[in-house]
C-alpha positions in Angstrom: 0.0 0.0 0.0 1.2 3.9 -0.9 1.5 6.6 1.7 -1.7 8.4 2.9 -2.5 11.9 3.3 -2.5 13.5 6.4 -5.3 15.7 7.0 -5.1 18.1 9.7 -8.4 19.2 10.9 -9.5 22.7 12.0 -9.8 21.3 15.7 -6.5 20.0 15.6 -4.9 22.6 14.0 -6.7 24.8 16.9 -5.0 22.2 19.4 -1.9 23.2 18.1 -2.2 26.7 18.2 -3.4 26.7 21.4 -0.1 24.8 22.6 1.8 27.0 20.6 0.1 30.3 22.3 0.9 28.8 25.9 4.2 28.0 25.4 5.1 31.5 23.6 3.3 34.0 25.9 2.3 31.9 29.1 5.6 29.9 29.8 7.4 32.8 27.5 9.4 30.6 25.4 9.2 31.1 21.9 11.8 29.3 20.3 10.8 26.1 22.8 7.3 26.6 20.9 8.8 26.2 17.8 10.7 23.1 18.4 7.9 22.0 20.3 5.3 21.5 17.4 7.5 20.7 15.1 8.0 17.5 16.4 4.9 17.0 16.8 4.1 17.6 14.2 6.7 15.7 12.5 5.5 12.3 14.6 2.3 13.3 13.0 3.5 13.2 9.6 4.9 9.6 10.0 1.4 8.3 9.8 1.4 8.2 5.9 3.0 4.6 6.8 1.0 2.0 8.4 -1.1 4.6 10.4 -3.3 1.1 11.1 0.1 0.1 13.2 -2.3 2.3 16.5 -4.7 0.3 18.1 -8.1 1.5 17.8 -9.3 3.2 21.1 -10.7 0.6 23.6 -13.9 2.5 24.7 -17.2 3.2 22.8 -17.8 5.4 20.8 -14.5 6.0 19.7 -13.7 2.6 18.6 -16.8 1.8 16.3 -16.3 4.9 14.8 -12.2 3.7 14.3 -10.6 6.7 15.9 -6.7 5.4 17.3 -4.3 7.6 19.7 -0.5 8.2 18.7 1.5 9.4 21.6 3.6 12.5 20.2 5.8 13.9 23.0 3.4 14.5 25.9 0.5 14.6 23.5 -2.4 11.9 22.5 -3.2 12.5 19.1 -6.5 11.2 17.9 -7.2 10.1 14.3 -8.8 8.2 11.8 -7.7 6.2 8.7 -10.4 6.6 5.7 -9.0 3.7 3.8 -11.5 4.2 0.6 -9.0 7.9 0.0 -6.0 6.6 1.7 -6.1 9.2 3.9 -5.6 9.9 7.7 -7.7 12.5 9.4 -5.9 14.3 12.5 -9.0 15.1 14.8 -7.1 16.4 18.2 -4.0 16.9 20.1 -4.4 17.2 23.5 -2.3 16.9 27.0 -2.2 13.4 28.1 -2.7 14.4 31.5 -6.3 16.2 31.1 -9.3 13.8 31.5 -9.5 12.9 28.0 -13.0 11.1 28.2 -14.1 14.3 29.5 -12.2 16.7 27.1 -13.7 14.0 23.9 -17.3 14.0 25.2 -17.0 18.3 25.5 -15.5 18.5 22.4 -18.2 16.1 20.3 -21.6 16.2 22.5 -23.6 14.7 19.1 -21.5 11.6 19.8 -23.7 9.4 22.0 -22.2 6.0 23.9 -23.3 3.5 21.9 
């Protein structure tokens, strides 16, 4: 199989600016921003091969739906492969040490526990 695309979302991208933001002006280290999501970014960008190589998430209703996690520095990233387009769709970054079943359910309420 050929490489996928990455797609960044909007909410990811937001994710990422929003890191970006508190490292520059809240922790006032620009340059450590920088370096910062660009490795993440980079990690990111090593799922056009074998994205599929992630488990799928283990609760419902994340892993009907086949959303995986990547680990990326301190960072889960969510996705999901659409196969049909080769294509990998980057839905969120966020802290590994927020409550991430809470942050998920916030962030898409229409998604009902199956």
């Amino acid at each position: 199989m050929g490489e996928y695309e990455i797609i960044i979302t909007p909410d990811a991208e937001a994710d990422l600016n929003e890191l970006d933001d508190y490292i520059t002006f809240e922790l006032k280290a620009p340059e450590t921003a920088v370096r910062y999501i660009e490795d993440i970014k980079s990690q990111i960008t090593m799922l056009s091969k074998s994205p599929r190589r992630f488990k799928l998430m283990e609760n419902e209703p994340w892993k009907s739906r086949g959303v995986r996690r990547m680990n990326a520095k301190n960072f889960a990233v969510f996705f999901y492969v659409y196969e049909e387009y080769s294509e990998v769709y980057v839905m969120n970054v966020i802290y590994q040490k927020r409550d991430i079943p809470k942050i998920l359910a916030e962030l898409y309420p229409d998604i009902d526990e199956l």
